[in-house]
Every structure is written in structure tokens, then in C-alpha cells.
VEXVEX-930839 format. One line per 10 residues: number of its first residue (from 1); their letters; for each residue x, y, z of C-alpha. Coordinates in nm, 2 decimals. Example, Ala and Ser with C-alpha at 12.3 -4.5 7.8 and 13.67 -1.06 7.14 Angstrom:
2
1) AS) 1.23 -0.45 0.78  1.37 -0.11 0.71
This chain:
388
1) XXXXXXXXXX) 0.00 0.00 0.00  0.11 0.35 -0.02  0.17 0.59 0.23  0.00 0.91 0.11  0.15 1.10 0.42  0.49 1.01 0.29  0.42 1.11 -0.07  0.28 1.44 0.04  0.63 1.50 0.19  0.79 1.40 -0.08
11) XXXXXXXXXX) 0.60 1.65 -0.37  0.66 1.92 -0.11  1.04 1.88 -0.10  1.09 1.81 -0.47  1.28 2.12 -0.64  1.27 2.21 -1.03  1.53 2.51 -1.11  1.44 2.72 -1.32  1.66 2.88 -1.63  1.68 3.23 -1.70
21) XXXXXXXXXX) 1.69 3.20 -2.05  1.35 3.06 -2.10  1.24 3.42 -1.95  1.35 3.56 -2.26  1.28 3.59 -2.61  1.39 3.25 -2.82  1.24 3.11 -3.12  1.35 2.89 -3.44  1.64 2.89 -3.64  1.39 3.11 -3.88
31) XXXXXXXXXX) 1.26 3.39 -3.67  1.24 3.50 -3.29  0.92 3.61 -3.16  0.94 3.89 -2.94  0.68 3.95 -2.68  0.56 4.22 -2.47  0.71 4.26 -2.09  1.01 4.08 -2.17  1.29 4.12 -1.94  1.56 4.32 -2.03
41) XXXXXXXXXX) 1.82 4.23 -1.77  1.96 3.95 -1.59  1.75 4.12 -1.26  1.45 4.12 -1.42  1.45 3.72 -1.57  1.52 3.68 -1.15  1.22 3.87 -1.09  1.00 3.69 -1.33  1.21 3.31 -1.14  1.09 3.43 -0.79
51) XXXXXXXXXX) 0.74 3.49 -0.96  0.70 3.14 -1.08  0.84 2.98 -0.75  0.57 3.18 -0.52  0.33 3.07 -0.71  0.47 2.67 -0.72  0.66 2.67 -0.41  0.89 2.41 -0.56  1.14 2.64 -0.79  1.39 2.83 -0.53
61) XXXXXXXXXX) 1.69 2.83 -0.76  1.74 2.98 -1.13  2.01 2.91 -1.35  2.21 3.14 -1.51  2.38 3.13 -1.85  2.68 3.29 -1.92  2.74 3.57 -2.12  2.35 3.64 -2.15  2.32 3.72 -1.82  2.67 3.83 -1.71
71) XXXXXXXXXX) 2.68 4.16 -1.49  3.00 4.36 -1.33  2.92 4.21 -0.96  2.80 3.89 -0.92  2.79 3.90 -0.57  2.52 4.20 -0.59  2.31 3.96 -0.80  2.30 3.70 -0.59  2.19 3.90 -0.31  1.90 4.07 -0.53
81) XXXXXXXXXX) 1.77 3.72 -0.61  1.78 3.65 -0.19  1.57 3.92 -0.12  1.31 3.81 -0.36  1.33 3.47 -0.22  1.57 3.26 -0.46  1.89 3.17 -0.53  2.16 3.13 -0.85  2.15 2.77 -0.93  2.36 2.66 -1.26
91) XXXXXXXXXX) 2.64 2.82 -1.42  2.56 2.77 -1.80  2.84 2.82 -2.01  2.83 2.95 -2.38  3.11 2.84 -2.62  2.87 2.81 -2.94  2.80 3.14 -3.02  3.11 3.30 -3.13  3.25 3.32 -3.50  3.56 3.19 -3.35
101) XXXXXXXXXX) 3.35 2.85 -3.26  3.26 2.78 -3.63  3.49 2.49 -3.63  3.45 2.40 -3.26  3.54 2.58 -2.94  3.76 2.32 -2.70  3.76 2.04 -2.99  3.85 2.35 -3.25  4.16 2.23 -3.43  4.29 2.63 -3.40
111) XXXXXXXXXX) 4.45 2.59 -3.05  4.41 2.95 -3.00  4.02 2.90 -2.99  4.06 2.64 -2.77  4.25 2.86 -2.55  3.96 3.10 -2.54  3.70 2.84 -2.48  3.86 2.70 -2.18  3.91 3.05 -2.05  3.58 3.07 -2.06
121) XXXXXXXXXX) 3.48 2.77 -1.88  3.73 2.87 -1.59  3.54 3.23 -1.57  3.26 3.05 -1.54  3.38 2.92 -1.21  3.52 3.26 -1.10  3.13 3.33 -1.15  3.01 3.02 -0.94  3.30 3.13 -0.63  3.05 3.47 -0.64
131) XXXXXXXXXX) 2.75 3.31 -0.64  2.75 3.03 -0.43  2.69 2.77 -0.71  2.70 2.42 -0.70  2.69 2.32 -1.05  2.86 2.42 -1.37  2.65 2.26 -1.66  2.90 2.27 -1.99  2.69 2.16 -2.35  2.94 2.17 -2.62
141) XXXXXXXXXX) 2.82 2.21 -2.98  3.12 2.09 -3.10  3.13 1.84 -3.40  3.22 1.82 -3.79  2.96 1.79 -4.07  3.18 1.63 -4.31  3.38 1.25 -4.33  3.72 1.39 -4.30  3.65 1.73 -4.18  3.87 1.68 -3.86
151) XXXXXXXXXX) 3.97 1.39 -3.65  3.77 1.20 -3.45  4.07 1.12 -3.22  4.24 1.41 -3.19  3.90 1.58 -3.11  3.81 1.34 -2.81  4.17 1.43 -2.70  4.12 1.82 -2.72  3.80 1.74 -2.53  3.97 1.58 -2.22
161) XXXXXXXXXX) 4.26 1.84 -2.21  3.99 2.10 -2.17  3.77 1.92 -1.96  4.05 1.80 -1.73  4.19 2.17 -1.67  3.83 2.31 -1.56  3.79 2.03 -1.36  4.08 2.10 -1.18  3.99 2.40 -1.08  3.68 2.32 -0.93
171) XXXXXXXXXX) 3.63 2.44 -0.59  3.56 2.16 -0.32  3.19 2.14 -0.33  3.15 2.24 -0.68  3.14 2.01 -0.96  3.10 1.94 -1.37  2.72 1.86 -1.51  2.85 1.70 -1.82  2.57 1.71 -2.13  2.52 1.54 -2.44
181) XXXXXXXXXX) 2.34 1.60 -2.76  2.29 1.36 -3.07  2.31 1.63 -3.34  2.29 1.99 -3.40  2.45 2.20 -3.46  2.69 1.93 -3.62  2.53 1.69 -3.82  2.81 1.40 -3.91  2.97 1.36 -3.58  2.89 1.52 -3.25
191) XXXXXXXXXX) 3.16 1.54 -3.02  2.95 1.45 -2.67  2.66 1.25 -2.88  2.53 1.04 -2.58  2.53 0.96 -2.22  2.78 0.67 -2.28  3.06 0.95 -2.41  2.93 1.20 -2.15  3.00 0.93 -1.89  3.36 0.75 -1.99
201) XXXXXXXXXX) 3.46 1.15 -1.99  3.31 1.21 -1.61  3.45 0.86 -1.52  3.75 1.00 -1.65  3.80 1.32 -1.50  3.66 1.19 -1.12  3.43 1.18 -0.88  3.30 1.57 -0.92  3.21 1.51 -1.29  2.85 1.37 -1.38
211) XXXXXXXXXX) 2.65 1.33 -1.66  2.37 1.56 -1.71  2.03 1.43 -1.93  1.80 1.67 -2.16  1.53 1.48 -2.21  1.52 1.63 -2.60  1.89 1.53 -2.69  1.81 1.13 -2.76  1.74 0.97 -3.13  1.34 0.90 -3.15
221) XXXXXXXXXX) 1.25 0.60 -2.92  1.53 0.60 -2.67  1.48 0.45 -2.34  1.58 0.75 -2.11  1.44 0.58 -1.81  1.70 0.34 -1.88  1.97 0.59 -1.87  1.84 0.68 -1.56  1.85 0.36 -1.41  2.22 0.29 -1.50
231) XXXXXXXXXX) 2.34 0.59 -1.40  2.16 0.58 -1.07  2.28 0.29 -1.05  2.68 0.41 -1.10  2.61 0.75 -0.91  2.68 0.93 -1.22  2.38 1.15 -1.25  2.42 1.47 -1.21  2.12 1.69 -1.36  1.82 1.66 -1.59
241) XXXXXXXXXX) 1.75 1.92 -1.77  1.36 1.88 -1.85  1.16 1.97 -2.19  0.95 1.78 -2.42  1.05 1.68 -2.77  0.80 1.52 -3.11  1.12 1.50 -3.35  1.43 1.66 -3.21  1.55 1.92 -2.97  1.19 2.08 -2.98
251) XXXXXXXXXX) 1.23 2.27 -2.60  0.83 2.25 -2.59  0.69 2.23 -2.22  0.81 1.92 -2.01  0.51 1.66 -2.08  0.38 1.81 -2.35  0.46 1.56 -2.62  0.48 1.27 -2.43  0.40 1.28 -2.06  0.43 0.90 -1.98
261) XXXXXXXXXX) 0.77 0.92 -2.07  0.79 1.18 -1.80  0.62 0.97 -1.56  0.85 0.68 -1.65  1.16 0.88 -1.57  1.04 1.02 -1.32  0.92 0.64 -1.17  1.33 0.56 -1.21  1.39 0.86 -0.98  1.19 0.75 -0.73
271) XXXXXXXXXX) 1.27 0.39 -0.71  1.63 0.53 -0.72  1.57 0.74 -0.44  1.73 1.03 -0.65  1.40 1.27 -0.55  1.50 1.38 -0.21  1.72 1.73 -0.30  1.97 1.57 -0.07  2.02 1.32 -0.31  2.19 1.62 -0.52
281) XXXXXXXXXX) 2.02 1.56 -0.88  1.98 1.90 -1.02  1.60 1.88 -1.19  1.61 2.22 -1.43  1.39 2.30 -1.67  1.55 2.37 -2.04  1.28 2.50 -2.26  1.24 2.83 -2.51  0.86 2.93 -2.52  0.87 3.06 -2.86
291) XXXXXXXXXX) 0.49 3.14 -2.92  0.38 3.10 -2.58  0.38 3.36 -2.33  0.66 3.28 -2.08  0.58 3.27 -1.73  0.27 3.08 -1.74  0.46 2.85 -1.97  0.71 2.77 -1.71  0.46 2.72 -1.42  0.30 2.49 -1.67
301) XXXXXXXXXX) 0.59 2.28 -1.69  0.64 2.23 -1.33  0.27 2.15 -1.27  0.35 1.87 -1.55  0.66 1.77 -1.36  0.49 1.79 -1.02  0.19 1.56 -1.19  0.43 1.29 -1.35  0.66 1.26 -0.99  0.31 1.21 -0.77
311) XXXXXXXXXX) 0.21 0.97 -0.97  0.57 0.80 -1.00  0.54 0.80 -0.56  0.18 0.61 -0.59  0.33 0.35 -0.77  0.23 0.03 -0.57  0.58 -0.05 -0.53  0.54 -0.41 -0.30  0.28 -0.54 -0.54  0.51 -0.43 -0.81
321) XXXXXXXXXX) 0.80 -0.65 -0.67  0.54 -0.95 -0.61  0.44 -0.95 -0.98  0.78 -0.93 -1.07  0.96 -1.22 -0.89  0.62 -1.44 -0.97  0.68 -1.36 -1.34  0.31 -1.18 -1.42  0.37 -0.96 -1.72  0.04 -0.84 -1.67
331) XXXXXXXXXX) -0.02 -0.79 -1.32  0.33 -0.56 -1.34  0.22 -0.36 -1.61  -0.07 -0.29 -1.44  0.02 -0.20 -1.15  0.25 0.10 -1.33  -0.06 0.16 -1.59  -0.29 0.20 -1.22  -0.05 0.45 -1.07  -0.03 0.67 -1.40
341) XXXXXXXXXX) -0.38 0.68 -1.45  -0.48 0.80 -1.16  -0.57 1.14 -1.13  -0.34 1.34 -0.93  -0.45 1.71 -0.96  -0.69 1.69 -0.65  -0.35 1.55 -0.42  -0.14 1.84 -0.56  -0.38 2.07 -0.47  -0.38 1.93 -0.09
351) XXXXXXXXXX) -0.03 1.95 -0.11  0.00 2.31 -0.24  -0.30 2.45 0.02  -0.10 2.32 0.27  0.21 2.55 0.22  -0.03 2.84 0.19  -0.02 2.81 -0.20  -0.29 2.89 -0.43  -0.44 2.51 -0.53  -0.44 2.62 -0.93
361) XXXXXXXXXX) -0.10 2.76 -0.98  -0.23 2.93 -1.35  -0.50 3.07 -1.24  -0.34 3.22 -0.95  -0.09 3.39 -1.16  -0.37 3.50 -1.42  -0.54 3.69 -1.16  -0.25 3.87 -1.01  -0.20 4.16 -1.29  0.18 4.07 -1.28
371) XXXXXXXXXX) 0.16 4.02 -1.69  -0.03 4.31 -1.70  0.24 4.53 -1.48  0.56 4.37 -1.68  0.38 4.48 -2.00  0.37 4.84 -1.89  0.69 4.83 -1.67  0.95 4.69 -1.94  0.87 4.91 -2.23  1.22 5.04 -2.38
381) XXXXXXXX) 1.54 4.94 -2.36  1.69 4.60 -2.48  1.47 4.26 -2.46  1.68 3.98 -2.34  1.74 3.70 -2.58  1.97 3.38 -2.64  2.12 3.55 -2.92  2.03 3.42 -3.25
């Protein structure tokens, strides 16, 4: 049986960080869609973080990506976030974005690039020393489109040199969140495709390197909840950044496209015991609202995530074992199928009027006029962006 009391606990501790890019505009490779009340500075994507986690209760943390959001005193910025009742999570580096990078930032065969780029991954931990972060989350784009382009080798070597530097200078509770990506930008060869190179690197470089999973990074019909599992079970996993995907990298909101996936992930977190933030899985969101309007967007997404993890704790998980070791197909499936079809919303909202919440997080921010204000507040100046 399960123990509702215990799973109440549970959804209240969980944690989703928030990223300060998805406060922005973003869009397609084809256009970016601006929209009114944007922020315009790194303080006011904060602003629009600490919005979201008072009206979840379950997003204390934003992650910042750097140089988007970088600012003369970091220090400052941490302490404005404080006072509106969060905190800097991730420091996101950016080494894609450059002309310099056309051919590769820390793989680049120009070693003067790869000087730069590794530069830049150290300043990012001069930034996380201000800040207070835990986590520096690297994503490299690097890759070649073309047999023959550059070494495959040589490439993986350039990788580790870099890696192992800014590892080195990791402080003593800070540590690498190692991504992967399948394709794109580079289409023939991706230098960090999958978890498997992602993790042989981290395995590499020690115990303060693990991989991180985007849920939107994996070929069509991967078993992500079997990454999980096997990372779980190597105490490799690091981070997740969270989205929802039809046919690539599509950033739309987590459990959009496919929300028993979700819940299976989510299940493998659970059984895992990965849930509990003292675990020290960092659960971010990683999504670009392109057409929809931002905030509401993201508060959507943790709903989503909040929905897929209760159901994940209702999982029968002694009548799950029985079926199991007796060998009934059926009877196991089943018992998963009864969990995720349960409907959750009515426990959530328990959960949420019990820390003082609003019960519909959505409609709680629809009525509060804070659109409305951030329409009329942010009107000049520069709308933040991730730069395309």
C-alpha cells in the first residue's frame, strides 16, 4: 500500500530550477518572436524566477547562463535574487555562439580558440565562487559535418585536455554537469553524442564530474528511463534538464509531447531514491517558449513535472516487486498503468494549500496583474534574448 502522508512529503520537497533563458525571447532557427514585458536584464529574468516559485513553491533556484546574463558584480546579484526569495543555481556556459567557434570551441583544431573556450569555462567558475553555485553545466556544440573534416581522435583528446583543466579547478563542493546532444549544430559527428561519451569522460575526469540528461537530446524511441537507471545505479547523475520533444530538440513544455515518458523517468527517480534534493540531482527546466507567453509557460511545466513525480510515488511498489519475482507480465504492467492513470490534480492541490499556496497555480498567476504590470513596466530598452 502506499503511504500518502509520505508522498505528500515528498512532492513538497521536490525542487525544479528554473533557467533564466526561458524568461527571454527564443524562437526557431527562422525567426524569434518577441513579446511584450520581456525582461531586459539578468535582474528582471530573476524577478519573473521568484514569480514562478511563489506561485509553485517548488522552484527556489534559477540558473544562469553565461554571457547572457553576465553583470559587473555577481555578488550583488545573488543577493537581489535572496531578497526576492531565490537563489543562482547553474552556471551555463556558452562556447557556441562565437565566430571563432565555427569549427569548434575546446575540440576547435585552431588551438588559440581552444584557448579562449577553456578560458571561458574557468570564468565561469570565478562566476560560481560569487555566487554560491554548486553546478557548472558545460553543453558543447562541438562536432564536424563532413567525413574527414577533422579527426575524430584528436578531437576526443582536445576534449579531455579542456575538460580535465576546468575540472581542476573546481572548488571543493562544486562540480561538472556534463551534457550530451545527438546532433545539432553538427550533423556528421557530435563530439559529446550520448550519455555513454558524456559518462567515460566524467568517469574520466573523477568523482565531481557527472552526466547531465536533456530529455530532447536522444534519437526518436530511446529508453531515457533506462539511462536513468544505469546511472543511478553508477552514481553518475548529475542533472536533468527537462523539456518535451515530437522529432528533435523541440524545448516545448516538459510533458507536452509525451507525458508518460515523463512519468517513467520520473518512476526511475523515485525507485532510485534520486528525489530527495539531498540526493543532489539538479532537476532544471531547459525549454524556449517561442509562441507561448513565458511565465505561465514555465509554471506549466512544473505543474507537469509535479503531476508525472506524484504519480511515479503512488506506484504500488510491494505489489510491483510480487508481480515481478512471480513472473506476471500483466499484473506488473498494471500495477504502473494504475499509478499513472490515476488522477493526481486533487493530491497536488492538498499539497500546495497546505504551504499556503494557491491550489491552481495558473489561475493564481492570471489573476495577479503581474503580466499586466511587466507589460507596462518593461517598455524600452533591450529585450533579453539567447542571441540568435
Amino acid at each position: 500500500m502506499t503511504d500518502l502522508a509520505a508522498v505528500k512529503r515528498a512532492l513538497t520537497a521536490q525542487r525544479v530550477e528554473t533557467p533564466s533563458w526561458a524568461f527571454g525571447n527564443s524562437g526557431t532557427r527562422f525567426k524569434v518572436f518577441t513579446q511584450p514585458g520581456v525582461p531586459r536584464t539578468p535582474q528582471e529574468k530573476i524577478a519573473d524566477a521568484a514569480v514562478v516559485h511563489q506561485y509553485t513553491g517548488v522552484a527556489p533556484t534559477v540558473a544562469l547562463h553565461i554571457p547572457w546574463d553576465k553583470v559587473d558584480d555577481y555578488s550583488a546579484l545573488t543577493a537581489y535574487a535572496k531578497s526576492l526569495g531565490v537563489g543562482i543555481g547553474a552556471i551555463n556556459t556558452n562556447v557556441f555562439q562565437d565566430d571563432d567557434y565555427k569549427l569548434g570551441s575546446v575540440t576547435n583544431p585552431d588551438p588559440a580558440v581552444r584557448r579562449k573556450a577553456t578560458d571561458h569555462l574557468l570564468e565561469a567558475i570565478d562566476i560560481m565562487d560569487a555566487t554560491g553555485s554548486r553546478d557548472l553545466k558545460l553543453w558543447f556544440s562541438d562536432g564536424i559535418n563532413y567525413p574527414g573534416q577533422d579527426d575524430l581522435t584528436n578531437r576526443q583528446d582536445r576534449l579531455a585536455a579542456a575538460l580535465q583543466e576546468t575540472y581542476a579547478r573546481l572548488g571543493d563542493d562544486q562540480r561538472i554537469l556534463l551534457e550530451y546532444k545527438l546532433f545539432e549544430p553538427a550533423f556528421y559527428a557530435t563530439d559529446i553524442p550520448d550519455w555513454g561519451t558524456s559518462y567515460a569522460h566524467c568517469l574520466e575526469l573523477g568523482p565531481k564530474a557527472t552526466v547531465c540528461i536533456d530529455t530532447g537530446h536522444h534519437a526518436p524511441g530511446t529508453n531515457i528511463e533506462f539511462i536513468v537507471a544505469f546511472l543511478l545505479r553508477q552514481k553518475k547523475l548529475g542533472a536533468f534538464d527537462f523539456n518535451s520533444r515530437f522529432y528533435a530538440d523541440d524545448d516545448l513544455m516538459a510533458g507536452a509531447a509525451d507525458p508518460f515518458q515523463l512519468f517513467r523517468i520520473l518512476y526511475e527517480i523515485v525507485r532510485g531514491g534520486a528525489l530527495d534534493p539531498a540526493y543532489g540531482i539538479n532537476f532544471m527546466l531547459d525549454q524556449c517558449h517561442n509562441i507561448e507567453a513565458k511565465i505561465p509557460a514555465i509554471i506549466r511545466s512544473i505543474l507537469n513535472i509535479q503531476e508525472a513525480t506524484a504519480k511515479a510515488l503512488l506506484v504500488d511498489r510491494e505489489a510491483l516487486t510480487k508481480a515481478q519475482n512471480d513472473g506476471d507480465v500483466l499484473e506488473a504492467n498494471a500495477v504502473i498503468m494504475d499509478a499513472y492513470n490515476t488522477d493526481v490534480r486533487p493530491l497536488l492541490a492538498e499539497v500546495r494549500t497546505d504551504l499556503g499556496l494557491d491550489p491552481d497555480p495558473v489561475g493564481a498567476y492570471k489573476r495577479s496583474g503581474y503580466q499586466e504590470k511587466i507589460i507596462a513596466d518593461r517598455v524600452g530598452g533591450e529585450q533579453a534574448g539567447w542571441g540568435a
